[in-house]
Each structure stands twice: as C-alpha cells, then as structure tokens.
mmCIF file of the N, C-alpha and C atoms, coordinates in Angstrom:
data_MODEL
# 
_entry.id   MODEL 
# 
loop_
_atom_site.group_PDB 
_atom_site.id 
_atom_site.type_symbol 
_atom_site.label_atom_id 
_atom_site.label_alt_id 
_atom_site.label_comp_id 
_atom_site.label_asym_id 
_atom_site.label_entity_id 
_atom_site.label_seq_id 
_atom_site.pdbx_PDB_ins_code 
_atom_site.Cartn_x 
_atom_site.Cartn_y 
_atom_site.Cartn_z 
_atom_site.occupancy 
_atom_site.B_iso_or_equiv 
_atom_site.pdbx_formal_charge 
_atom_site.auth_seq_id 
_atom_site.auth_comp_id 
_atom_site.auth_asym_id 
_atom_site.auth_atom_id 
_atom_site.pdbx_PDB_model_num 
ATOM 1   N N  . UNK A 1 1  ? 65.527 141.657 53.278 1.00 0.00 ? 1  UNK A N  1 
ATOM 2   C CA . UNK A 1 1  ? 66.655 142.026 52.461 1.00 0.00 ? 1  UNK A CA 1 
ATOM 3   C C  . UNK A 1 1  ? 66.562 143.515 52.141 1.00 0.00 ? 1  UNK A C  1 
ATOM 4   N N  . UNK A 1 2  ? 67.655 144.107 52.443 1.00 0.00 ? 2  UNK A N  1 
ATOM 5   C CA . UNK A 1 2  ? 67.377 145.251 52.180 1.00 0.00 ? 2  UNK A CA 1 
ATOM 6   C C  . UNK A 1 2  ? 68.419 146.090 51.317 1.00 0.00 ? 2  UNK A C  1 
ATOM 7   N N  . UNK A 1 3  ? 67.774 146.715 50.430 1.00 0.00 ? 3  UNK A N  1 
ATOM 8   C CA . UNK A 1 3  ? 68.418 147.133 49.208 1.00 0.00 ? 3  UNK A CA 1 
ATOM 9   C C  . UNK A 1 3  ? 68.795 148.798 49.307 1.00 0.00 ? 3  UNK A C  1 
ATOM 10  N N  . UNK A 1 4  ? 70.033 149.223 49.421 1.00 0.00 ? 4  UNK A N  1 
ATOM 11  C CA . UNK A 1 4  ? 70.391 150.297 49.210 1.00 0.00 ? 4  UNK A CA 1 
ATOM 12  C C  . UNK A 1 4  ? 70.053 151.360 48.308 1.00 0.00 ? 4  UNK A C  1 
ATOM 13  N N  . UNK A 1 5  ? 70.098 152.435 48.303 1.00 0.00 ? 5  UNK A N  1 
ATOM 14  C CA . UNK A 1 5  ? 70.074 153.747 46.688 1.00 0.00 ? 5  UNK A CA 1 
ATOM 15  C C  . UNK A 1 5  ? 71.405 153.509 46.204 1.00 0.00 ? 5  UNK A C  1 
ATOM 16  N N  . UNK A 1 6  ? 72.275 153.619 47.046 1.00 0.00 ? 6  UNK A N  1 
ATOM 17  C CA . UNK A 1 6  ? 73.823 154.082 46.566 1.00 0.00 ? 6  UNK A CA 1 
ATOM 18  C C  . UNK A 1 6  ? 74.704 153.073 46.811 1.00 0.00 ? 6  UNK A C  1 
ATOM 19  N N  . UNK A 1 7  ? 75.570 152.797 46.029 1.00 0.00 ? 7  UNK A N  1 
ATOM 20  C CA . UNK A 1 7  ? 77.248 152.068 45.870 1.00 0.00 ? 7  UNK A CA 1 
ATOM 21  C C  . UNK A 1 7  ? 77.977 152.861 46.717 1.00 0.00 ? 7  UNK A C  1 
ATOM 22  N N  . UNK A 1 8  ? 78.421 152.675 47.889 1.00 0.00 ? 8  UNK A N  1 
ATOM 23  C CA . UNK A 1 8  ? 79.327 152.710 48.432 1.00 0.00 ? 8  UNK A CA 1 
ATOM 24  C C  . UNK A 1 8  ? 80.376 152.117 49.252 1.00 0.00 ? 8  UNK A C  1 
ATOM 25  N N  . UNK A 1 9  ? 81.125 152.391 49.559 1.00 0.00 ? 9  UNK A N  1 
ATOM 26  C CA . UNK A 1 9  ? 82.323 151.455 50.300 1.00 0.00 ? 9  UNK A CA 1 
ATOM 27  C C  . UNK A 1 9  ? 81.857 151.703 51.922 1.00 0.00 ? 9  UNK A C  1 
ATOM 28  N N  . UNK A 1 10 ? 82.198 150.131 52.895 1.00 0.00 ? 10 UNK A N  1 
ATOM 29  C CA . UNK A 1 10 ? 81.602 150.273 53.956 1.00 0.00 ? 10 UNK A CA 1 
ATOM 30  C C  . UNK A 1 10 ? 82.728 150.377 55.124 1.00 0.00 ? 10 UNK A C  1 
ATOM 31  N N  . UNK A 1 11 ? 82.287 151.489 56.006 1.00 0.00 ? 11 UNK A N  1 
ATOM 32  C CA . UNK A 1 11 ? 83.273 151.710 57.216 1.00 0.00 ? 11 UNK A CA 1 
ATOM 33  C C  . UNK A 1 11 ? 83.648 150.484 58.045 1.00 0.00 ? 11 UNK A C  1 
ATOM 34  N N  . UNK A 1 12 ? 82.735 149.728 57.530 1.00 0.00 ? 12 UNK A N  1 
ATOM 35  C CA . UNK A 1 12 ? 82.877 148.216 58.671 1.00 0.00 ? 12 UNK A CA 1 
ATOM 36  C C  . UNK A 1 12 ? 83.431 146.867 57.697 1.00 0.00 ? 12 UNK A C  1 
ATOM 37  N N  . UNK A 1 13 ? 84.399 147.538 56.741 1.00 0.00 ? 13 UNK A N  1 
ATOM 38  C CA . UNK A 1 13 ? 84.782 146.124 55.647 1.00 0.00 ? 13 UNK A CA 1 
ATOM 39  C C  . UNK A 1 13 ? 85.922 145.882 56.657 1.00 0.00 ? 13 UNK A C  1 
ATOM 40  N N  . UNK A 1 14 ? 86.473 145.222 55.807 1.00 0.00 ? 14 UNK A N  1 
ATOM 41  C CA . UNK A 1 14 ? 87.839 143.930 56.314 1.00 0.00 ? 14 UNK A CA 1 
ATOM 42  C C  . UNK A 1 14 ? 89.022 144.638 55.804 1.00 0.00 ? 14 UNK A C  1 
ATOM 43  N N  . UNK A 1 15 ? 89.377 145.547 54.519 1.00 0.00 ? 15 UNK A N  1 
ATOM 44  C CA . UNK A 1 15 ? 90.018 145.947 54.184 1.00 0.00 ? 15 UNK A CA 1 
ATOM 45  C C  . UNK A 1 15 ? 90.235 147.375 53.774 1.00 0.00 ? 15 UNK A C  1 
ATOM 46  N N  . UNK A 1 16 ? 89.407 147.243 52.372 1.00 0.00 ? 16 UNK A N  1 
ATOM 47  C CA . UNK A 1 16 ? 88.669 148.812 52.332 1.00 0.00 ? 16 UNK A CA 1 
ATOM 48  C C  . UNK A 1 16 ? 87.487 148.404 51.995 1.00 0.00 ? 16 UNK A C  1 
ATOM 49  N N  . UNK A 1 17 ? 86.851 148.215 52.472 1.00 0.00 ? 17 UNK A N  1 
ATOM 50  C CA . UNK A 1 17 ? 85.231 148.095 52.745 1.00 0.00 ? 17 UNK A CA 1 
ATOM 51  C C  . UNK A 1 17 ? 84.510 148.016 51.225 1.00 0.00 ? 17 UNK A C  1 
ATOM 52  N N  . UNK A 1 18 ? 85.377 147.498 50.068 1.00 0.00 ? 18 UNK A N  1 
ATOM 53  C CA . UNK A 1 18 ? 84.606 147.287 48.765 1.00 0.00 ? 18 UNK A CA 1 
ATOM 54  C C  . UNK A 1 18 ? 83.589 145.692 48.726 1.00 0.00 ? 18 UNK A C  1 
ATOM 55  N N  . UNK A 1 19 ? 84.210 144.958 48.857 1.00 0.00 ? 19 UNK A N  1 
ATOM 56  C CA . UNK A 1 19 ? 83.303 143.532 49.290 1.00 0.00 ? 19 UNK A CA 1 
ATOM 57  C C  . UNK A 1 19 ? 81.802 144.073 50.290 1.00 0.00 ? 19 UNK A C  1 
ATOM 58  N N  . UNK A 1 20 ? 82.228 144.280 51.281 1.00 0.00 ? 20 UNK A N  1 
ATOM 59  C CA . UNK A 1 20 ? 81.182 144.783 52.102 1.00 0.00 ? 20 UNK A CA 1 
ATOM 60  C C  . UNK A 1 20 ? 80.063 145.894 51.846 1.00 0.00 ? 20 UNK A C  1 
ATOM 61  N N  . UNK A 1 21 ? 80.983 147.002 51.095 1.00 0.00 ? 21 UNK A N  1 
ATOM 62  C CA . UNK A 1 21 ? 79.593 147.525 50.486 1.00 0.00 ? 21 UNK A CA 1 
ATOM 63  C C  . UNK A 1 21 ? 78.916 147.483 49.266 1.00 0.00 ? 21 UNK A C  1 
ATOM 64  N N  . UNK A 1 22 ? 79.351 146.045 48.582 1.00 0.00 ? 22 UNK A N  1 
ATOM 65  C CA . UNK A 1 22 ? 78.777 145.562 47.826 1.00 0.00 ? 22 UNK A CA 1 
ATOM 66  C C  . UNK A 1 22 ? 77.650 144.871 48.319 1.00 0.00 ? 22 UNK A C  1 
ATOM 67  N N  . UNK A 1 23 ? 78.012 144.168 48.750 1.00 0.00 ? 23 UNK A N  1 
ATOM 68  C CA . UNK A 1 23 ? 77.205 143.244 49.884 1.00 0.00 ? 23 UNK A CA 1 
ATOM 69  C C  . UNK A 1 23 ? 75.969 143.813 50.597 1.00 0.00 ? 23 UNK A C  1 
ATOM 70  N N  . UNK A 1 24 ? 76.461 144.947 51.029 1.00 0.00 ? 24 UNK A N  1 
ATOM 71  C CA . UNK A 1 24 ? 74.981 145.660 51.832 1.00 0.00 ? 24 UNK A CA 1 
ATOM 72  C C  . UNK A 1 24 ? 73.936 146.446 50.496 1.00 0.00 ? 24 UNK A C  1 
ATOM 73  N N  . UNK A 1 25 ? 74.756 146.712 49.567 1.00 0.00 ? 25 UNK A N  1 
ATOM 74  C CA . UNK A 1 25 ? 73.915 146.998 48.220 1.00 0.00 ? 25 UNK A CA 1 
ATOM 75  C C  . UNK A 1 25 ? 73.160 146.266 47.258 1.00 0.00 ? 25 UNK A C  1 
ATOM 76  N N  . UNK A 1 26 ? 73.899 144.980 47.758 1.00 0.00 ? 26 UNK A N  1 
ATOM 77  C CA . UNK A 1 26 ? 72.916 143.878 47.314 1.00 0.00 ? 26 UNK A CA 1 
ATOM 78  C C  . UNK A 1 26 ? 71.683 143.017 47.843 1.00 0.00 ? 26 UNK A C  1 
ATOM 79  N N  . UNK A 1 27 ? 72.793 143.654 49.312 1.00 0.00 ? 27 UNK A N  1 
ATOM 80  C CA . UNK A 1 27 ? 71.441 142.841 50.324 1.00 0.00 ? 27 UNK A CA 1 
ATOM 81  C C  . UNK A 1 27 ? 71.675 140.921 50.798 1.00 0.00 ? 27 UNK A C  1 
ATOM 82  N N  . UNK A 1 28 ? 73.099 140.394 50.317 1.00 0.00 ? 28 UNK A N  1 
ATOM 83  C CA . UNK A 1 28 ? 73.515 139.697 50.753 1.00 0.00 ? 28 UNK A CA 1 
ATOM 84  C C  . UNK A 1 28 ? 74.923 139.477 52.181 1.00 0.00 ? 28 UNK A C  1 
ATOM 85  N N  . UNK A 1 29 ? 75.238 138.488 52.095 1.00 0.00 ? 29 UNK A N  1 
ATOM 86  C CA . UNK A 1 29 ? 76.071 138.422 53.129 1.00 0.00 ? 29 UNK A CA 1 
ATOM 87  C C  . UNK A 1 29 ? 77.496 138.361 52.525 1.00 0.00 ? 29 UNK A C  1 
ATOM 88  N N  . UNK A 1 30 ? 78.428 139.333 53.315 1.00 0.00 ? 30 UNK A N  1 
ATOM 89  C CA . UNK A 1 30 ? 79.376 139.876 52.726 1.00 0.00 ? 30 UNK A CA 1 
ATOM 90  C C  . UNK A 1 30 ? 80.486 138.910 52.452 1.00 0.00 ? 30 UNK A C  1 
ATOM 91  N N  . UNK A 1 31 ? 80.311 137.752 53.542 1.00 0.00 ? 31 UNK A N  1 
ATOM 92  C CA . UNK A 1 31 ? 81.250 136.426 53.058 1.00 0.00 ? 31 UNK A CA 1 
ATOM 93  C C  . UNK A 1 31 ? 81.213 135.841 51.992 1.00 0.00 ? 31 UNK A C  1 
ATOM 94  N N  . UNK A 1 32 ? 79.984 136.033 51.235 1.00 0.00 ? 32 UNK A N  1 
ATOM 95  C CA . UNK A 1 32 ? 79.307 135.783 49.871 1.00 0.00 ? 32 UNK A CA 1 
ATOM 96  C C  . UNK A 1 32 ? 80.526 136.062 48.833 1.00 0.00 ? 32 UNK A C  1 
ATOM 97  N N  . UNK A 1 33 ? 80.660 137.783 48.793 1.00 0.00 ? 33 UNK A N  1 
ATOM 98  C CA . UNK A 1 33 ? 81.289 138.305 48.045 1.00 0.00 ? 33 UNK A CA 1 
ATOM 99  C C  . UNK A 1 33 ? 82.535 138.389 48.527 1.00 0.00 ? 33 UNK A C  1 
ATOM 100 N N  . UNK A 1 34 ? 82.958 138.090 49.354 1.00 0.00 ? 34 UNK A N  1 
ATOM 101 C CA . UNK A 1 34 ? 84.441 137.970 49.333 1.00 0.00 ? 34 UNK A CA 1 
ATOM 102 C C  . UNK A 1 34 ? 84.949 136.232 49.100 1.00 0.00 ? 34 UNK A C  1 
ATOM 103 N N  . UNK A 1 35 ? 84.387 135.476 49.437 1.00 0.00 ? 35 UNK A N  1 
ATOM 104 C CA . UNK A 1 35 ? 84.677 134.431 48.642 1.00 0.00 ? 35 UNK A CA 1 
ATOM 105 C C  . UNK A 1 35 ? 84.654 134.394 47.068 1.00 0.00 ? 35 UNK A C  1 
ATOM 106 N N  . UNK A 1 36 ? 83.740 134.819 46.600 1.00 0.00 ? 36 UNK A N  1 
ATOM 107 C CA . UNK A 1 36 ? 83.230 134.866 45.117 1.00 0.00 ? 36 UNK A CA 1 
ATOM 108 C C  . UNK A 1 36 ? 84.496 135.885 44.417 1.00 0.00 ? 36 UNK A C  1 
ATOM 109 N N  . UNK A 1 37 ? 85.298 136.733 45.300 1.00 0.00 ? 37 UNK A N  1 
ATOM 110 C CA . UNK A 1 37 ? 86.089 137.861 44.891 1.00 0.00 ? 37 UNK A CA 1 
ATOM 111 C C  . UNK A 1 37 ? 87.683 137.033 44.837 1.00 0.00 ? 37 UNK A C  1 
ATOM 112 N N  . UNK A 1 38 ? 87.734 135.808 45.877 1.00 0.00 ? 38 UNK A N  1 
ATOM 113 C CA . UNK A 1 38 ? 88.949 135.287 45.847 1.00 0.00 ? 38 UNK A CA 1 
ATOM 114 C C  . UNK A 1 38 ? 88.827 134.211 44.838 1.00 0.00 ? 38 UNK A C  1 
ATOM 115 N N  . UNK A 1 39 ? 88.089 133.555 44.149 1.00 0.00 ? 39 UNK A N  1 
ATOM 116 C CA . UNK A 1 39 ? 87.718 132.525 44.129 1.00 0.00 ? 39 UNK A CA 1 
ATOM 117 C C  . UNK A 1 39 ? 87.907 132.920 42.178 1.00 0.00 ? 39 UNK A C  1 
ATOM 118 N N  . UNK A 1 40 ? 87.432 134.266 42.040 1.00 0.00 ? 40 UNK A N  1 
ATOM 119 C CA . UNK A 1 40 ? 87.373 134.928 40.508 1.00 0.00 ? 40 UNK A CA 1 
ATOM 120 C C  . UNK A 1 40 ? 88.884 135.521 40.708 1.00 0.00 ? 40 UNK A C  1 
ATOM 121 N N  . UNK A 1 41 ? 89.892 136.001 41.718 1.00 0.00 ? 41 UNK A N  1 
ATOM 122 C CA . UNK A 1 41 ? 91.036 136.227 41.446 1.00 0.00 ? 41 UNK A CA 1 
ATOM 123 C C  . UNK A 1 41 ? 91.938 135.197 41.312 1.00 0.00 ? 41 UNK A C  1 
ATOM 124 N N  . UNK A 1 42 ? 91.561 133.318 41.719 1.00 0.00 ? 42 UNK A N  1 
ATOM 125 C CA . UNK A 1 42 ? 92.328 132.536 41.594 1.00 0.00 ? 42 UNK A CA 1 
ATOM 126 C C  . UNK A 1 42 ? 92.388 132.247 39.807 1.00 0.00 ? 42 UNK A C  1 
ATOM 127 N N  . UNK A 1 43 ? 90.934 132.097 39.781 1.00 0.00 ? 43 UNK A N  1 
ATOM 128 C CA . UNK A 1 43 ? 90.740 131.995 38.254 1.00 0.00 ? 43 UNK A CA 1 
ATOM 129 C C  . UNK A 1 43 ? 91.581 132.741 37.352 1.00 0.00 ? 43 UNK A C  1 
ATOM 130 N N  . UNK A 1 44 ? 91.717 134.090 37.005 1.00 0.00 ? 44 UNK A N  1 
ATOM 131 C CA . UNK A 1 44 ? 91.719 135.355 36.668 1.00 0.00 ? 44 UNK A CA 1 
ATOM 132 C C  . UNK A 1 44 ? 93.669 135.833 36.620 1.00 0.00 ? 44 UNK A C  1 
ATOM 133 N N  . UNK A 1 45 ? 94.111 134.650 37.600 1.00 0.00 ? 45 UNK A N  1 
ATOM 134 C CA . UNK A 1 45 ? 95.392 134.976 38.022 1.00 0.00 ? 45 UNK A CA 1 
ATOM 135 C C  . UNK A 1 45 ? 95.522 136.858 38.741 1.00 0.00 ? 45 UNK A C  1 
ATOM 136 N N  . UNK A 1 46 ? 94.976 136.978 39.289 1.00 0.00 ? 46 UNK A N  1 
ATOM 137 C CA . UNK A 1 46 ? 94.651 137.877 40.355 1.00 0.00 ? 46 UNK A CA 1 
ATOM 138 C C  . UNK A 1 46 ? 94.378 139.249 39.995 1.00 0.00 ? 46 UNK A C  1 
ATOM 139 N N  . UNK A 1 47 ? 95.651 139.609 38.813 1.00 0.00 ? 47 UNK A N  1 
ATOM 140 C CA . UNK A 1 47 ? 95.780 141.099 38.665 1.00 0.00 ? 47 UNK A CA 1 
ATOM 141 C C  . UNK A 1 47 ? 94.557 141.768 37.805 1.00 0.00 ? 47 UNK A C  1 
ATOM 142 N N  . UNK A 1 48 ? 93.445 141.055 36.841 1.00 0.00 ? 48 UNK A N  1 
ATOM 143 C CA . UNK A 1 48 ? 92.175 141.558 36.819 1.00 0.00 ? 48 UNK A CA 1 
ATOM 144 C C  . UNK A 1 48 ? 91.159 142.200 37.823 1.00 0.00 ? 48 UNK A C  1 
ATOM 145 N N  . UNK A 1 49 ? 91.424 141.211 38.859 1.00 0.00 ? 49 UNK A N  1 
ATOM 146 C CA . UNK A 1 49 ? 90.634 141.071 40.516 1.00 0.00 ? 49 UNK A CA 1 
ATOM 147 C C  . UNK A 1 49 ? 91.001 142.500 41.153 1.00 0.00 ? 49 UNK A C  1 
ATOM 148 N N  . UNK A 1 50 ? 92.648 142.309 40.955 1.00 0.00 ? 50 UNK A N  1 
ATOM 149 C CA . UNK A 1 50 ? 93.249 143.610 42.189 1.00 0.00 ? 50 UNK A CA 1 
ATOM 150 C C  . UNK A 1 50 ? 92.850 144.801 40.956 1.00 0.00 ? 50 UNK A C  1 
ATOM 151 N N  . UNK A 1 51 ? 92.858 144.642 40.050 1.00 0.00 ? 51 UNK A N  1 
ATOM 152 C CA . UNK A 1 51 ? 92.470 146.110 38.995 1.00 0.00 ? 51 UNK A CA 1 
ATOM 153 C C  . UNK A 1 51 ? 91.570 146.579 39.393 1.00 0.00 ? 51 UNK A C  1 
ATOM 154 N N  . UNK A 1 52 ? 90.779 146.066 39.352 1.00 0.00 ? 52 UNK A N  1 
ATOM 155 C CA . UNK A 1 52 ? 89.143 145.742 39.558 1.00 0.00 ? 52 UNK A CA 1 
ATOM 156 C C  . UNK A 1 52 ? 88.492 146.416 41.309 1.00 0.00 ? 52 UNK A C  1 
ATOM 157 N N  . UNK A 1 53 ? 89.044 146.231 41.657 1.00 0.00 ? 53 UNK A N  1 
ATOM 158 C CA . UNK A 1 53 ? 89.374 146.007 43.628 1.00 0.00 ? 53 UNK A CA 1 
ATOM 159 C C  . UNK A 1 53 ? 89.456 147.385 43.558 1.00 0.00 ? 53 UNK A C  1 
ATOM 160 N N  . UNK A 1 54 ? 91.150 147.531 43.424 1.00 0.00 ? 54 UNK A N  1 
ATOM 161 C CA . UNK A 1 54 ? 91.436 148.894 43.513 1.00 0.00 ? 54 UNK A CA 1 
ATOM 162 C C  . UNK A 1 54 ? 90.942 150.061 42.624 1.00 0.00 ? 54 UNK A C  1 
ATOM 163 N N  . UNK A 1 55 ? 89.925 149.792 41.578 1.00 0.00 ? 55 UNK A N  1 
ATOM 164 C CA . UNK A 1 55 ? 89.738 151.014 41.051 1.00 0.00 ? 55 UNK A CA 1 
ATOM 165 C C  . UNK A 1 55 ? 88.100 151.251 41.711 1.00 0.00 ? 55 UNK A C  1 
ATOM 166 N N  . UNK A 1 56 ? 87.638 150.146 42.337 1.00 0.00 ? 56 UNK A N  1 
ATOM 167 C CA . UNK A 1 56 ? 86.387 150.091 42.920 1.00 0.00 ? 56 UNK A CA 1 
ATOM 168 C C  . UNK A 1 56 ? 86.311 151.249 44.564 1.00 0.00 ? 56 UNK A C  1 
ATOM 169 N N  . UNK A 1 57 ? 87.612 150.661 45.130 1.00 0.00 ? 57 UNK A N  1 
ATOM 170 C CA . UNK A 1 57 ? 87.929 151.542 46.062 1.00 0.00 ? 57 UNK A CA 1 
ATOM 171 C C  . UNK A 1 57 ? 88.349 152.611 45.971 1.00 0.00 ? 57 UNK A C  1 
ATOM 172 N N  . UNK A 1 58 ? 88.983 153.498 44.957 1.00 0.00 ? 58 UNK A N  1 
ATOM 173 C CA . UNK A 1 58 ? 88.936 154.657 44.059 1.00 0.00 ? 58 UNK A CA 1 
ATOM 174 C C  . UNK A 1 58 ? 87.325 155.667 44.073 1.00 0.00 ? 58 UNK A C  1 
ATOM 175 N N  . UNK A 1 59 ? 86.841 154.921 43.102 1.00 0.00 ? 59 UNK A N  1 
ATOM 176 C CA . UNK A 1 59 ? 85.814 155.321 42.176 1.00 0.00 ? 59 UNK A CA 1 
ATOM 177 C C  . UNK A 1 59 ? 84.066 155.080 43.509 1.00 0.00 ? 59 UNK A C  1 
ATOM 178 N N  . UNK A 1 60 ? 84.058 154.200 44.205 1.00 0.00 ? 60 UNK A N  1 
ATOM 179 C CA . UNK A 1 60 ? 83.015 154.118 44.780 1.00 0.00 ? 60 UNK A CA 1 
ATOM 180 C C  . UNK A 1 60 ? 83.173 155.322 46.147 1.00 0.00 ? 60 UNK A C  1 
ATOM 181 N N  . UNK A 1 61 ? 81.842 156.412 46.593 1.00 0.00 ? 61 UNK A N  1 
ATOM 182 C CA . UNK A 1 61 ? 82.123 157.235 47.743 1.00 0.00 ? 61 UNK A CA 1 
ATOM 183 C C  . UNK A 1 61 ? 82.393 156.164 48.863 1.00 0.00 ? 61 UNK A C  1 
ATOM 184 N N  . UNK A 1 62 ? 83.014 157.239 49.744 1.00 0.00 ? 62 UNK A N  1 
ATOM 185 C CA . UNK A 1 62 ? 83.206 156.407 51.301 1.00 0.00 ? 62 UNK A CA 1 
ATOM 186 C C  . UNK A 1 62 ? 82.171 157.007 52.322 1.00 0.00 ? 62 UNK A C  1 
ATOM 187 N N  . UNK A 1 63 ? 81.782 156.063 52.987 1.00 0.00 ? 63 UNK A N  1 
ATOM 188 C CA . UNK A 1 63 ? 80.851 156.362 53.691 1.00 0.00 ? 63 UNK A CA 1 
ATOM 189 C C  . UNK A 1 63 ? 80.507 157.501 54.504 1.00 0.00 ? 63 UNK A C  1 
ATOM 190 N N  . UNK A 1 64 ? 79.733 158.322 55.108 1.00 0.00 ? 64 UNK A N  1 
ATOM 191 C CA . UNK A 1 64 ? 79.570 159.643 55.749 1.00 0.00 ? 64 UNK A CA 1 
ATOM 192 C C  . UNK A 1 64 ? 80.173 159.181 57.051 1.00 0.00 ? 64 UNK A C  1 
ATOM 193 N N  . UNK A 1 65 ? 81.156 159.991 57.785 1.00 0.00 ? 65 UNK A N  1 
ATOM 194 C CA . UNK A 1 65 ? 81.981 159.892 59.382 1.00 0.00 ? 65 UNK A CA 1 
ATOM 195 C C  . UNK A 1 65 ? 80.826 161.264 59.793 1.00 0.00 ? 65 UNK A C  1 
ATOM 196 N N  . UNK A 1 66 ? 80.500 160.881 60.970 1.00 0.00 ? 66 UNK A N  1 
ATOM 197 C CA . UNK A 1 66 ? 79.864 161.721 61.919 1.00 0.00 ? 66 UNK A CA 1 
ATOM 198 C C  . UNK A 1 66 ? 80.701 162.189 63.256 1.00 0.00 ? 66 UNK A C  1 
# 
C-alpha cells in the first residue's frame, strides 16, 4: 500500500480525477471511493456531494504534464 505526500487530483480519473486521487493518497482502490462518493450523494440528496466534488477539484493541485 502505498501512501502518497500530497493530495492531488489524478490524470487517470474518470472525470476529474478527484475520487482517484483520493484513492492513490490513501492507498486504496479507487472503485472504493467512488462508490462510497455515490452512495453519500444518494444519502445527502446530492448537492452536499457535488459541493464537495467540485470545490475538491478546485482546491486540490493537478497533476505535473510532462
């Protein structure tokens, strides 16, 4: 398992790569957290989730392009 330094968003997500580079910062599997992400927006009635989402994809760097 391997644990990151930094929060960042991953070039290889599904959408904008916030699930995923959670996931590699935690060191779990990213289906993990995107279930756990739909599953707290059904609860939540969504617009906490998408707040949440979108200020994550905001506020977290994007990964280094070479």
């Amino acid at each position: 398992m391997s644990h990151n330094n930094r929060l960042r968003r991953s070039s290889e997500g599904k959408l904008l790569g916030v699930c995923q580079g959670l996931a590699d910062w935690i060191g779990i599997n990213p289906t993990v957290v995107r279930i756990a992400v739909v599953v707290i927006a059904f609860a939540t009635s969504f617009f906490p989730v998408l707040c949440a989402y979108l200020a994550a994809a905001i506020l977290m760097p994007q990964p280094a392009r070479y």
